[in-house]
N, CA and C atoms of all chains as a GROMACS GRO file, in nm:
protein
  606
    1UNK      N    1   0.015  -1.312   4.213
    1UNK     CA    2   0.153  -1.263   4.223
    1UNK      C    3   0.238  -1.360   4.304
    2UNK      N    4   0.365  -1.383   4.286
    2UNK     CA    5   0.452  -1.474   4.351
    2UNK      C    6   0.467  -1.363   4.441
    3UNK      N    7   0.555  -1.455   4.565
    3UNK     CA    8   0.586  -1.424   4.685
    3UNK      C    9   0.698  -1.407   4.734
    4UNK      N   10   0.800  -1.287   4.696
    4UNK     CA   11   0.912  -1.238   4.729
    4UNK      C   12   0.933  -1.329   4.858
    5UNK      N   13   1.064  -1.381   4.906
    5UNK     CA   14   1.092  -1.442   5.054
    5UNK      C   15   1.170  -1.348   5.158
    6UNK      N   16   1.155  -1.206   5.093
    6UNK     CA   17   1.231  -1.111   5.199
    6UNK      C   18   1.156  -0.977   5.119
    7UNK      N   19   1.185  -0.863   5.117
    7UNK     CA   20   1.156  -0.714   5.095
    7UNK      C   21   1.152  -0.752   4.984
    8UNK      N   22   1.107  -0.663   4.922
    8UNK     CA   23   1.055  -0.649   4.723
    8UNK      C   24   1.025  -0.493   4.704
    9UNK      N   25   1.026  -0.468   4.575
    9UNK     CA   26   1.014  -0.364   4.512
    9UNK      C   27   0.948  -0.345   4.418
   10UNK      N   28   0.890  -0.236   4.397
   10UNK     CA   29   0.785  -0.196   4.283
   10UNK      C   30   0.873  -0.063   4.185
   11UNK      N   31   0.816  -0.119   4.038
   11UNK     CA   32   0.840   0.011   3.957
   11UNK      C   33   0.720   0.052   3.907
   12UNK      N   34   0.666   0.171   3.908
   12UNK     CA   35   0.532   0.227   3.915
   12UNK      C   36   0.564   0.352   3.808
   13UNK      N   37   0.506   0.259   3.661
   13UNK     CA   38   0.527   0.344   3.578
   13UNK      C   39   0.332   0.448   3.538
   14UNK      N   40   0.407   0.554   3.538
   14UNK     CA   41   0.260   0.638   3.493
   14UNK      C   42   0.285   0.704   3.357
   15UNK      N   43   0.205   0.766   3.275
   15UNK     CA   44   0.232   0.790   3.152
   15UNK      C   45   0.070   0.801   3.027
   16UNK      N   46   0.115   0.909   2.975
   16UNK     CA   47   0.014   0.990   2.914
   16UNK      C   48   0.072   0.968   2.758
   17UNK      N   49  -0.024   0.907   2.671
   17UNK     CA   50   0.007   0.874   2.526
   17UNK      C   51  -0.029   0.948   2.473
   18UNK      N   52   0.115   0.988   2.348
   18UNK     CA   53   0.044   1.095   2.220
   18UNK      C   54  -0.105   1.046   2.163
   19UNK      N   55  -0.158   1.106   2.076
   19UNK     CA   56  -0.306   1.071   2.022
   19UNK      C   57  -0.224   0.964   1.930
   20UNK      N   58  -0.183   0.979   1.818
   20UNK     CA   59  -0.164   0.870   1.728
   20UNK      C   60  -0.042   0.748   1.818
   21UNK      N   61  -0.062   0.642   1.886
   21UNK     CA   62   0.099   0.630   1.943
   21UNK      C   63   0.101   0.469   1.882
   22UNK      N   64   0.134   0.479   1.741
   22UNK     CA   65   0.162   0.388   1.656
   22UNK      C   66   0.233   0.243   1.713
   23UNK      N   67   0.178   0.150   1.695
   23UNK     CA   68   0.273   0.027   1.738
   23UNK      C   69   0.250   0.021   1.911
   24UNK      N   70   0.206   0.120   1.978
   24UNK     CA   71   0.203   0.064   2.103
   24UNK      C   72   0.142  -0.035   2.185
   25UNK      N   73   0.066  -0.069   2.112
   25UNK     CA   74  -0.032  -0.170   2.214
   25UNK      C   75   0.030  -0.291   2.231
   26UNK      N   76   0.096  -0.329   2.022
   26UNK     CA   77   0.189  -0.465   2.049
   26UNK      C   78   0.295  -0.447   2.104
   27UNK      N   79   0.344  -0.343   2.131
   27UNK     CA   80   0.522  -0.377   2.183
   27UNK      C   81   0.456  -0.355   2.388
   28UNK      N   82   0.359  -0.304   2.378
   28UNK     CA   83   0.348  -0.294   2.536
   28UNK      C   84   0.267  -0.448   2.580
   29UNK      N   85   0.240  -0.556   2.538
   29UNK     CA   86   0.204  -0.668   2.509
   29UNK      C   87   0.341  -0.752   2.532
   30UNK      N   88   0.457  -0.707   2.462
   30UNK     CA   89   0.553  -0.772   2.359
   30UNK      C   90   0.660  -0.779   2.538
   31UNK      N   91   0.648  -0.633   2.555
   31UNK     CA   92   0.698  -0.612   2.674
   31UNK      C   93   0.663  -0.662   2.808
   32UNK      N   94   0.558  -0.660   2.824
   32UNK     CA   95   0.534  -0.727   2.934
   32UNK      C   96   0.509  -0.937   2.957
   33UNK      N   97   0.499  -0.961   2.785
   33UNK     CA   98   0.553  -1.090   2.836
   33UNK      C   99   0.705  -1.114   2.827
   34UNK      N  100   0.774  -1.052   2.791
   34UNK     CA  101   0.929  -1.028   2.834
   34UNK      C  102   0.956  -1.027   2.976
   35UNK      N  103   0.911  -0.901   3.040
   35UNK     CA  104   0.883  -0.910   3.184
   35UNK      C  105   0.863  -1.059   3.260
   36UNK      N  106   0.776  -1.088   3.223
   36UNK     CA  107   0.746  -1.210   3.310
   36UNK      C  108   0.822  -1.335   3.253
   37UNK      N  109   0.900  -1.302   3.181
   37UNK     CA  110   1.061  -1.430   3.218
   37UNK      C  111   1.144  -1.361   3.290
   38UNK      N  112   1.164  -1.264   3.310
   38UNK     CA  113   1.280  -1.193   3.365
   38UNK      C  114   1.345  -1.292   3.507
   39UNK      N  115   1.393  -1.277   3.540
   39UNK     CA  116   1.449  -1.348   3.704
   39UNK      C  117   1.422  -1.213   3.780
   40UNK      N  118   1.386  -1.247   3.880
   40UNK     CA  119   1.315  -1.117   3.984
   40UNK      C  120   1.149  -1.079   3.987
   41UNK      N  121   1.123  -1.138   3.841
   41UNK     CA  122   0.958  -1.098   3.818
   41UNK      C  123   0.892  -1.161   3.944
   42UNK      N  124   0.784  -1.110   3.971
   42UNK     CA  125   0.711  -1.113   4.106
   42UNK      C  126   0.580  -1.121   4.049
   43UNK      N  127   0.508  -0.997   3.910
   43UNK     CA  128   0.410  -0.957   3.932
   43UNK      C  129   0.409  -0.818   3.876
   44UNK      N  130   0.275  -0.789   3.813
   44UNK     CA  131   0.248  -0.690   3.746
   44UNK      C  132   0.088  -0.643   3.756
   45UNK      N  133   0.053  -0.484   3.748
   45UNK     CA  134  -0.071  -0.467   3.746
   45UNK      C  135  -0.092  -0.364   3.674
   46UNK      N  136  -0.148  -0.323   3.585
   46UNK     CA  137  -0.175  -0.213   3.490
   46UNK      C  138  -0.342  -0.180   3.447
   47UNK      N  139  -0.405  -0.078   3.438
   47UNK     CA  140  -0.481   0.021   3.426
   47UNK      C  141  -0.446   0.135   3.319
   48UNK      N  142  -0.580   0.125   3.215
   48UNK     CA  143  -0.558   0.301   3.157
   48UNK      C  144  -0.659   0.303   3.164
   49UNK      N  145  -0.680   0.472   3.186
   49UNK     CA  146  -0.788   0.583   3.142
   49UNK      C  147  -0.720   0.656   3.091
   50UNK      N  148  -0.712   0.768   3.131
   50UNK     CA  149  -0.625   0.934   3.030
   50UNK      C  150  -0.491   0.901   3.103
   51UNK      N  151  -0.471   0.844   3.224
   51UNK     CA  152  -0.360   0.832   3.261
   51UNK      C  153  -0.284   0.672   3.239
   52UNK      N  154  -0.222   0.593   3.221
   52UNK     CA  155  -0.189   0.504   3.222
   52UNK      C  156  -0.145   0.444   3.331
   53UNK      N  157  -0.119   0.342   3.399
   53UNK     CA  158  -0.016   0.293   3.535
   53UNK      C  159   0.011   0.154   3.516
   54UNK      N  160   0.130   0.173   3.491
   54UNK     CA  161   0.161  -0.006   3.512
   54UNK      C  162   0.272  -0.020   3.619
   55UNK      N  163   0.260  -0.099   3.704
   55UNK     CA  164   0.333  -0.136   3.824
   55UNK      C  165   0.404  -0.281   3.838
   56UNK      N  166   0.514  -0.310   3.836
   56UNK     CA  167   0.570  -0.372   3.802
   56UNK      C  168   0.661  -0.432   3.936
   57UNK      N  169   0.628  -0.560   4.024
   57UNK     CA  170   0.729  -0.583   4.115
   57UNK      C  171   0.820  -0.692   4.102
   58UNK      N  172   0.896  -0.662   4.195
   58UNK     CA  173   1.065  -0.748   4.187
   58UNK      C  174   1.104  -0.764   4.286
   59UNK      N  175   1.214  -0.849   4.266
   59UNK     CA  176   1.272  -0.961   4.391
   59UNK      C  177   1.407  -0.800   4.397
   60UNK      N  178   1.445  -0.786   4.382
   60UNK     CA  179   1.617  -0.626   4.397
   60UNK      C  180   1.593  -0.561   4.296
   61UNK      N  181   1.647  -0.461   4.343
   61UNK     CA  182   1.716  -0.335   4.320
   61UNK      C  183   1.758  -0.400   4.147
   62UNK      N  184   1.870  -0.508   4.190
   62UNK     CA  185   1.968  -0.552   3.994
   62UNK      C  186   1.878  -0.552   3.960
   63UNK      N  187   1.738  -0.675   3.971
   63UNK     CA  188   1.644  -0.732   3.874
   63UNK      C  189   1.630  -0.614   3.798
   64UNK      N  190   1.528  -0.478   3.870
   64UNK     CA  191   1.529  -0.397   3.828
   64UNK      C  192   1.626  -0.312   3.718
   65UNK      N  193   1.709  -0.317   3.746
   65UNK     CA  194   1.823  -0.286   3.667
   65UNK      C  195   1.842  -0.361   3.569
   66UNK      N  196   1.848  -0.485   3.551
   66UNK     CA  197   1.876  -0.532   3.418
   66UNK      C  198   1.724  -0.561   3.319
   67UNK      N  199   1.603  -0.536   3.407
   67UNK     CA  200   1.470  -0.503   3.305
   67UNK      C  201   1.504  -0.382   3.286
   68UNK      N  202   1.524  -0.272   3.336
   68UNK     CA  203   1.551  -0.124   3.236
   68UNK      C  204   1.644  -0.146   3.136
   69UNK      N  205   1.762  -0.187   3.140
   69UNK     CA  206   1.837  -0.215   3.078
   69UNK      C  207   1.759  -0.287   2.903
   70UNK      N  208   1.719  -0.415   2.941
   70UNK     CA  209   1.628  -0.489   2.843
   70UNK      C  210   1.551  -0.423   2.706
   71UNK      N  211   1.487  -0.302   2.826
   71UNK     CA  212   1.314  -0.296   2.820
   71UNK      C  213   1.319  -0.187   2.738
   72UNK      N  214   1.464  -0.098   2.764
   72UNK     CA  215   1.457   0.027   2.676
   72UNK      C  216   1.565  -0.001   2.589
   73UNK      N  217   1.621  -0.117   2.593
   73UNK     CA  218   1.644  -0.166   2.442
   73UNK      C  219   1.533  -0.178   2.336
   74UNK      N  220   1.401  -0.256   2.386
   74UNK     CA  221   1.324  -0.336   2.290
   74UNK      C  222   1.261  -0.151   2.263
   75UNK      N  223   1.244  -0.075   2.369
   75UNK     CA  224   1.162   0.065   2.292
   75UNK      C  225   1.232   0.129   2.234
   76UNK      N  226   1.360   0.147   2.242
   76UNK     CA  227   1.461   0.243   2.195
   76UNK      C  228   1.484   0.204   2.018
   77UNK      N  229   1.433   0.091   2.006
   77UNK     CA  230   1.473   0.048   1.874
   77UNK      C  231   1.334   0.082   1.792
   78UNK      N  232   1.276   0.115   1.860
   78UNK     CA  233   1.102   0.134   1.767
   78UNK      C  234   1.042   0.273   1.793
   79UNK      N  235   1.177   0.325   1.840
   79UNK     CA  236   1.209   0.503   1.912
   79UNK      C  237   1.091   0.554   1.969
   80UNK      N  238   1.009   0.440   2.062
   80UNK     CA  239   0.906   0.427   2.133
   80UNK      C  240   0.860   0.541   2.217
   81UNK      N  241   0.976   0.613   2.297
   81UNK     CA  242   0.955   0.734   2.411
   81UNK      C  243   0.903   0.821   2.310
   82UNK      N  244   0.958   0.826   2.239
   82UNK     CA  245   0.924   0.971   2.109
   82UNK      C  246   0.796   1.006   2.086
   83UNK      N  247   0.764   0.839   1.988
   83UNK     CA  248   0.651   0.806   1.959
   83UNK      C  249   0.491   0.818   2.058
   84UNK      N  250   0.564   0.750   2.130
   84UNK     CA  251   0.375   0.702   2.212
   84UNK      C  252   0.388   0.797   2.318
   85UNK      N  253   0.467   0.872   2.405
   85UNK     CA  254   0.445   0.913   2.507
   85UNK      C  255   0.434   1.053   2.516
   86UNK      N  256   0.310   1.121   2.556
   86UNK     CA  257   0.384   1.265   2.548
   86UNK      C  258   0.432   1.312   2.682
   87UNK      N  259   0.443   1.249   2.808
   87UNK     CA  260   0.503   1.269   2.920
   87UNK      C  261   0.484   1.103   2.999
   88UNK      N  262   0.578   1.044   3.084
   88UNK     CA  263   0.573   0.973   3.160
   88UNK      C  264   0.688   0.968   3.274
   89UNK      N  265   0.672   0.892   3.377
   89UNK     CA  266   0.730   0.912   3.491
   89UNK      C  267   0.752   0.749   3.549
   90UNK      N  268   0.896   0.718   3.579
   90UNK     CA  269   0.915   0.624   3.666
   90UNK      C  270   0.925   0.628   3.826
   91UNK      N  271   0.862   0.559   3.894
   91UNK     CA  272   0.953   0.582   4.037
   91UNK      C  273   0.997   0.417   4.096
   92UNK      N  274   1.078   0.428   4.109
   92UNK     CA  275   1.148   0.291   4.182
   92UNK      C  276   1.117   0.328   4.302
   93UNK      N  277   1.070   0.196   4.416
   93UNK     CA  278   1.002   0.213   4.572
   93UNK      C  279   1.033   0.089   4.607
   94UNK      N  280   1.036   0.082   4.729
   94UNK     CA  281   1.064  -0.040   4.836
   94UNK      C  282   0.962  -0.064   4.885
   95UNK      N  283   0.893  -0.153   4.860
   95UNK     CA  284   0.741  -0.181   4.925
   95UNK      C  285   0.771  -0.199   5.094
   96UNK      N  286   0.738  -0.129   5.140
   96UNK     CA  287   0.764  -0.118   5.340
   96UNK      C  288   0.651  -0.232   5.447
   97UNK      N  289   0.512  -0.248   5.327
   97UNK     CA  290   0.421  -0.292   5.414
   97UNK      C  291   0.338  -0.330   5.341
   98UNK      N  292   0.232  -0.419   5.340
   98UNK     CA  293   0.116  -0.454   5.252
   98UNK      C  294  -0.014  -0.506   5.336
   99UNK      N  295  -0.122  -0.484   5.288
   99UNK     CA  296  -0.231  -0.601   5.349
   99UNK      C  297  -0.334  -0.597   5.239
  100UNK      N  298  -0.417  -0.610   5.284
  100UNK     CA  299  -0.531  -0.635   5.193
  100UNK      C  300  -0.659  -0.740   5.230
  101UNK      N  301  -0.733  -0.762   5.144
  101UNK     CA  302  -0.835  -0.922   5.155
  101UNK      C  303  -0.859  -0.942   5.014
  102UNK      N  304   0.176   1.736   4.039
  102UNK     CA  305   0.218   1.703   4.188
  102UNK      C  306   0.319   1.755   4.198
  103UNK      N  307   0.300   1.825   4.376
  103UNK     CA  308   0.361   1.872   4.451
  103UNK      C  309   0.505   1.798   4.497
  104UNK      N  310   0.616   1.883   4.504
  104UNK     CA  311   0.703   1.818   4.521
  104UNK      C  312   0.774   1.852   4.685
  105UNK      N  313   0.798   1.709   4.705
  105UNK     CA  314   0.872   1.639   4.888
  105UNK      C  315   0.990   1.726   4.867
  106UNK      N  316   1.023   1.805   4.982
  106UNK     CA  317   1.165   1.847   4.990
  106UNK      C  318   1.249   1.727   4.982
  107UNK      N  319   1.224   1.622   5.088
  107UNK     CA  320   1.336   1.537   5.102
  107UNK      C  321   1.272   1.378   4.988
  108UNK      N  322   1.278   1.300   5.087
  108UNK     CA  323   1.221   1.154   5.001
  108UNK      C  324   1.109   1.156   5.089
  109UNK      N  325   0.996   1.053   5.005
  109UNK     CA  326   0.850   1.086   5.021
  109UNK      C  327   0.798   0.932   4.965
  110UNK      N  328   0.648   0.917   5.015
  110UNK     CA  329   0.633   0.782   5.001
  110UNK      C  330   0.503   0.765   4.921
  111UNK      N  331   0.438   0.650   4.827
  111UNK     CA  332   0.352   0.624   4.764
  111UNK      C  333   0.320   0.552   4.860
  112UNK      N  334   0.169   0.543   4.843
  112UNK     CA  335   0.026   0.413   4.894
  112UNK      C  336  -0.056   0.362   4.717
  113UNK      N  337  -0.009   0.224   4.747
  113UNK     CA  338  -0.028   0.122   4.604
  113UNK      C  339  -0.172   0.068   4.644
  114UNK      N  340  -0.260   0.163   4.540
  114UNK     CA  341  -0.380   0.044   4.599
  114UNK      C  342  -0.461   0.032   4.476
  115UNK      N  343  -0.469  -0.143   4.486
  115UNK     CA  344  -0.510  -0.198   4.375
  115UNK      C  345  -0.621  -0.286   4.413
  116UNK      N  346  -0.728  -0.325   4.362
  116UNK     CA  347  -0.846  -0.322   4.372
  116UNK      C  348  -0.923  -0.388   4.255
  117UNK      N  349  -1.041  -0.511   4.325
  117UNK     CA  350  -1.124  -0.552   4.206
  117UNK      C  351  -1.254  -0.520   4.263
  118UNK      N  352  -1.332  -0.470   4.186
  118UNK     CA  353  -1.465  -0.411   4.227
  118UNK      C  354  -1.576  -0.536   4.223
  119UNK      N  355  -1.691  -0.514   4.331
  119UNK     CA  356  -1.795  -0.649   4.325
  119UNK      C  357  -1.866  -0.617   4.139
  120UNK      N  358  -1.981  -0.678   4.148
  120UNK     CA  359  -2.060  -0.661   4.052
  120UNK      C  360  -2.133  -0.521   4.063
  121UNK      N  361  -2.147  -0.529   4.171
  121UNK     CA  362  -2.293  -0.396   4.138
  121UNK      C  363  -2.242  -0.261   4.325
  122UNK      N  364  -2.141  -0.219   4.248
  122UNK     CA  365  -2.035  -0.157   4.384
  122UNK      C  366  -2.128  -0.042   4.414
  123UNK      N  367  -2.260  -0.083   4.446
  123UNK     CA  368  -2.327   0.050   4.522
  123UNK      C  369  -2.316   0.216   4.562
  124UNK      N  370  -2.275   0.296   4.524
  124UNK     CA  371  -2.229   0.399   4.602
  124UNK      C  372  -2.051   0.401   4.568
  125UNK      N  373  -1.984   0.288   4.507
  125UNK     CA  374  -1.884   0.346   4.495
  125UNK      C  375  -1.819   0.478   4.457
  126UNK      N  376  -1.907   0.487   4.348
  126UNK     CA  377  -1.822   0.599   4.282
  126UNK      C  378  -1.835   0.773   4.330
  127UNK      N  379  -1.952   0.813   4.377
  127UNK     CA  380  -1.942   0.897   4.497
  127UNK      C  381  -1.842   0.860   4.572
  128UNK      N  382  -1.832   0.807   4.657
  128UNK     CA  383  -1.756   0.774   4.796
  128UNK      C  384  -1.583   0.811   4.750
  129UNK      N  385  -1.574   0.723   4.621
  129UNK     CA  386  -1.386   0.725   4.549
  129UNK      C  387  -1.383   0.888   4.548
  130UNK      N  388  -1.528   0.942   4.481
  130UNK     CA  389  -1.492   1.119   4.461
  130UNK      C  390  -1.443   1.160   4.550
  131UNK      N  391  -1.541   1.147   4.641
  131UNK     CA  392  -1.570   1.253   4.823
  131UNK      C  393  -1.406   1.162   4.865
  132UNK      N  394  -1.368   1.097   4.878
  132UNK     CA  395  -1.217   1.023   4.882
  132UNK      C  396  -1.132   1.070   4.910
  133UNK      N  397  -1.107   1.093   4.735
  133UNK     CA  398  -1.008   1.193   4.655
  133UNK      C  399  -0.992   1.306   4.677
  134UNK      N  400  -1.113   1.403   4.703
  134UNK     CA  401  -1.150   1.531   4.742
  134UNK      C  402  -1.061   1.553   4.896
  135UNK      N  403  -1.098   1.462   4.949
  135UNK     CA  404  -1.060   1.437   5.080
  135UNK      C  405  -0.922   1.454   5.138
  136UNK      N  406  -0.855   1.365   5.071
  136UNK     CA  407  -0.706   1.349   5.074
  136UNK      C  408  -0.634   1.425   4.970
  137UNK      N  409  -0.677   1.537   4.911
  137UNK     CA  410  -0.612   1.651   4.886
  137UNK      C  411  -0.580   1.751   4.987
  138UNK      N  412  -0.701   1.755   5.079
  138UNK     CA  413  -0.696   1.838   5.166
  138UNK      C  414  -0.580   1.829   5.297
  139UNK      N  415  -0.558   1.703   5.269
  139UNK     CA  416  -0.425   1.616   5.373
  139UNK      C  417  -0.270   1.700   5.390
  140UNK      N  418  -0.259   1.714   5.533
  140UNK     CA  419  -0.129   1.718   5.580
  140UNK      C  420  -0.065   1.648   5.492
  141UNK      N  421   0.064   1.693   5.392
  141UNK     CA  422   0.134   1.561   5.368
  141UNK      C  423   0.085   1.514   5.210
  142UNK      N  424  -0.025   1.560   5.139
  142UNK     CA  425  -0.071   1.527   5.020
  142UNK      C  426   0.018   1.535   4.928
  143UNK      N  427   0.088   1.442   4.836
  143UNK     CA  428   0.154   1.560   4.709
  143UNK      C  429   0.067   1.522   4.585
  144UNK      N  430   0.000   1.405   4.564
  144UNK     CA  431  -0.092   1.406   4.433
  144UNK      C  432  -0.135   1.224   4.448
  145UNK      N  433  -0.134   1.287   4.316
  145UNK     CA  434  -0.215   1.132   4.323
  145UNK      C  435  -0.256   1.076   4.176
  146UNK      N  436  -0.224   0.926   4.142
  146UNK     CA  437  -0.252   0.874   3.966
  146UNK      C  438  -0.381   0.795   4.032
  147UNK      N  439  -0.456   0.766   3.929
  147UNK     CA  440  -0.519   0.652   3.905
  147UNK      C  441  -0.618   0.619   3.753
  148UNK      N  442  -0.649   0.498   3.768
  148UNK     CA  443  -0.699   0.415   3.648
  148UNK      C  444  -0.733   0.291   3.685
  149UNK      N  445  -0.841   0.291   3.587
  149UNK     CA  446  -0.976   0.162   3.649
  149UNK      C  447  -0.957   0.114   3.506
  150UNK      N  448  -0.937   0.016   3.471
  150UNK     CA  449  -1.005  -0.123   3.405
  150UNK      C  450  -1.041  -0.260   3.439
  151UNK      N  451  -1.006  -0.395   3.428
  151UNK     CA  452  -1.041  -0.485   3.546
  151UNK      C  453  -1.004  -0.414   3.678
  152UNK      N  454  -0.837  -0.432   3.678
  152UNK     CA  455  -0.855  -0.398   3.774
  152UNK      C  456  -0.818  -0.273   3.828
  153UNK      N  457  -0.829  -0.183   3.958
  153UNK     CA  458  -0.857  -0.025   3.947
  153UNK      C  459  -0.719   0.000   3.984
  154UNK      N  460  -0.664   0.086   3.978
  154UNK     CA  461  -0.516   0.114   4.083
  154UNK      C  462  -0.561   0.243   4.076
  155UNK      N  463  -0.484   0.290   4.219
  155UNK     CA  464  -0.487   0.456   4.274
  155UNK      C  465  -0.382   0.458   4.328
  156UNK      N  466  -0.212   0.577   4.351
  156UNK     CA  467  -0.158   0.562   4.357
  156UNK      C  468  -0.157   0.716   4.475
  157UNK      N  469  -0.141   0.694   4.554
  157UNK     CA  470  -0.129   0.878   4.625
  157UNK      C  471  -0.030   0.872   4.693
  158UNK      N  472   0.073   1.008   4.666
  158UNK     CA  473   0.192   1.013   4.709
  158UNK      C  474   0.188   1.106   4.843
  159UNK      N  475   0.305   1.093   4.954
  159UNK     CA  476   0.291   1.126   5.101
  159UNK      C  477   0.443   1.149   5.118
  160UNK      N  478   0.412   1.302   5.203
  160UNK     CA  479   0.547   1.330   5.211
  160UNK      C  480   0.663   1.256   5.324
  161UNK      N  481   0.509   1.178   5.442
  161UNK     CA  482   0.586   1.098   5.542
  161UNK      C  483   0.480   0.978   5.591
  162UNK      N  484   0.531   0.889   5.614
  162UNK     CA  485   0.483   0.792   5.658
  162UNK      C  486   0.357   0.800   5.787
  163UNK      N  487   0.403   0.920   5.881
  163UNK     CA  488   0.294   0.993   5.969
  163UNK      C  489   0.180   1.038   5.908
  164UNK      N  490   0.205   1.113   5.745
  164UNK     CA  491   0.098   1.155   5.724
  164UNK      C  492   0.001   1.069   5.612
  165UNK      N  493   0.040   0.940   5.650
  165UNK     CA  494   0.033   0.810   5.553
  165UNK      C  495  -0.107   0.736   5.684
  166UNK      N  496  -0.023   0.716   5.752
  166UNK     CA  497  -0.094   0.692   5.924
  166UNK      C  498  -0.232   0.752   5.954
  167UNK      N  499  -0.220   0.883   5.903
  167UNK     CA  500  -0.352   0.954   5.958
  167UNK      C  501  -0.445   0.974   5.830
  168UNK      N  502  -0.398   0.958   5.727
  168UNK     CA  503  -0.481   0.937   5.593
  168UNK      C  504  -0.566   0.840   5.663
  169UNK      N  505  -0.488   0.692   5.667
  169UNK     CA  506  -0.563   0.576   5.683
  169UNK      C  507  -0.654   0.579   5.777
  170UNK      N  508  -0.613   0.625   5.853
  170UNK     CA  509  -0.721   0.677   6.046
  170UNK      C  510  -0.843   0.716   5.963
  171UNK      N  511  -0.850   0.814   5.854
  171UNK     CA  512  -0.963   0.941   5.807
  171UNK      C  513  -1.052   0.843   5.720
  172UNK      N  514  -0.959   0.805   5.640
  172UNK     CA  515  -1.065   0.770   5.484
  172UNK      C  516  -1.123   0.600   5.568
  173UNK      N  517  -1.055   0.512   5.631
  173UNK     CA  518  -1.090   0.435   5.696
  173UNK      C  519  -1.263   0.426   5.756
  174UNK      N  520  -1.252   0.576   5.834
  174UNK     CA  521  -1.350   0.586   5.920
  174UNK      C  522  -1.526   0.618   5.827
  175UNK      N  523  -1.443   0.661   5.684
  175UNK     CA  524  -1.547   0.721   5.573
  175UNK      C  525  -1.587   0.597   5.533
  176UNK      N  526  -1.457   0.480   5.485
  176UNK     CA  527  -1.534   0.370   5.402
  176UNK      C  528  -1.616   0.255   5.544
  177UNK      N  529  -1.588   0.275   5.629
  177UNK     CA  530  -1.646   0.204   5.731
  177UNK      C  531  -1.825   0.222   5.744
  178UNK      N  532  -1.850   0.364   5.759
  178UNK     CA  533  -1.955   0.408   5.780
  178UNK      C  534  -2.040   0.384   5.657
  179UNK      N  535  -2.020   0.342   5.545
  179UNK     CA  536  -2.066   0.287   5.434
  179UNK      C  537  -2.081   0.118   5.414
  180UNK      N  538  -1.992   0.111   5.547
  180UNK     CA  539  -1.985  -0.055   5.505
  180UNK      C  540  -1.905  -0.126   5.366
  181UNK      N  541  -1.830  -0.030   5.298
  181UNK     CA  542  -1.773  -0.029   5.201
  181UNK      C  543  -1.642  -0.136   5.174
  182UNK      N  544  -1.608  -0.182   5.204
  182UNK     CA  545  -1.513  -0.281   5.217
  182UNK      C  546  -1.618  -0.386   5.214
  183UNK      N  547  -1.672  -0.470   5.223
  183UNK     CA  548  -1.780  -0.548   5.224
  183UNK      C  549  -1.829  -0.513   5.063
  184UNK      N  550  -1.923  -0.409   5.072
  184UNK     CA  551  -1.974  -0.360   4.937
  184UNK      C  552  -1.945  -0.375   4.800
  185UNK      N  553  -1.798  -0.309   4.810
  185UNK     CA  554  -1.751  -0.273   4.691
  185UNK      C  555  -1.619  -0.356   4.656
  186UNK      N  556  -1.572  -0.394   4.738
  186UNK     CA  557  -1.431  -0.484   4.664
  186UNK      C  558  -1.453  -0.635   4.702
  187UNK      N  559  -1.431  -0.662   4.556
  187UNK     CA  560  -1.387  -0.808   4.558
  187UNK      C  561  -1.303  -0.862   4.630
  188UNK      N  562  -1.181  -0.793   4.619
  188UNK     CA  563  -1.041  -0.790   4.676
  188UNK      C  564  -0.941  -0.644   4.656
  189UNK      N  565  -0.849  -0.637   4.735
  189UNK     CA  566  -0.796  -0.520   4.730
  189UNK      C  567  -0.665  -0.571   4.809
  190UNK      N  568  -0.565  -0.481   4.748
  190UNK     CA  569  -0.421  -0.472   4.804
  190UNK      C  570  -0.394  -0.342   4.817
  191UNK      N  571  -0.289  -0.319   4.975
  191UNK     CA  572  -0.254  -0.176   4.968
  191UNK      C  573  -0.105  -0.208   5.020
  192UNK      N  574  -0.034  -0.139   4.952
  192UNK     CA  575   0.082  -0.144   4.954
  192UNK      C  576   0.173   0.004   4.954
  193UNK      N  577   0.232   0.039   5.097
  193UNK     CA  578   0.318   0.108   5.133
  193UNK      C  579   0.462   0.152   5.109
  194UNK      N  580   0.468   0.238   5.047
  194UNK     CA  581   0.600   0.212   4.948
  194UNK      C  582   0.694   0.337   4.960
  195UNK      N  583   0.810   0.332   4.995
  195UNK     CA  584   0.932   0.455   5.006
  195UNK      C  585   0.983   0.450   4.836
  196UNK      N  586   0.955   0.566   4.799
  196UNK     CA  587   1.009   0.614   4.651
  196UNK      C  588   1.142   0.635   4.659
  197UNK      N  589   1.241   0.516   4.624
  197UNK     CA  590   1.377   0.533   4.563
  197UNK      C  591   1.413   0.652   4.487
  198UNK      N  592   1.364   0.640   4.397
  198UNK     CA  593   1.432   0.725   4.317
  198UNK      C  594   1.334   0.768   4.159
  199UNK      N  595   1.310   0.828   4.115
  199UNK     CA  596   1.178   0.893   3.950
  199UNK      C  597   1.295   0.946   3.870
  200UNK      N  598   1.246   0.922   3.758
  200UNK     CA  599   1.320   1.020   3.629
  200UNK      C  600   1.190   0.987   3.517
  201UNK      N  601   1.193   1.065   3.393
  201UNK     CA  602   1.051   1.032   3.307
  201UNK      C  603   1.106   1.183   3.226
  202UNK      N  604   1.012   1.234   3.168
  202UNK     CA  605   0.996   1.346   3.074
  202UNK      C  606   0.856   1.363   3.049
   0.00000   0.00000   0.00000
């Protein structure tokens, strides 16, 4: 992951797919190398089991804003929410602290 | 999940497991089990493929504090940090703002 030079932010998407959710694998592929031209991209990490999570960080608040903007263009046209999801949830967060090894 | 009267905070933890993670998967149960029982719990996502993410939401940063004090003292006594992760990130995060369906 690149290295924000001040505070950063995460979008921490979760989300539960209909059984048939046609077309999703390529446009969620399609999407996330979109993502990573964006200006603000930082970094991404995603996981499924029954639940899905993809987490998505950024340099602001705009970046954020103009990937939603983008992102539910490219699904809105393949009426994607309809299709693949039968519930999901965004939360926009300010990462406060990190560590790790 | 339980919902924060006011604003409320996620713990981002993402994670690559060794080869042969001993005892992990007990320990993640007894964990989970654990930090339901928490001052401050409101739920919690997760999903394992490479790599694992677990996402547990906190109604305050205090009760974020004493999580870490608890489950700390559990993966210690296992030697678990050593054991089981390759690498791991935890990341502290104030929830802006959710919308979803």
């Amino acid at each position: 992951m690149k290295h924000s030079t001040g505070s950063y932010y995460a979008v921490i998407f979760t989300s539960e797919l209909n059984d048939n959710p046609e077309g999703y694998t390529e446009m969620a592929h399609k999407i996330e190398a979109l993502a990573k031209q964006q200006k603000g991209f930082l970094g991404i990490d995603s996981a499924r089991e029954k639940t899905g999570i993809t987490i998505s960080y950024w340099e602001t608040l705009e970046d954020i804003k103009n990937w939603k903007t983008q992102s539910e263009h490219l699904i809105a046209q393949q009426l994607g929410k309809e299709k693949w999801y039968k519930k999901y949830t965004v939360r926009v967060c300010k990462v406060e602290r990190e560590y790790g090894k």
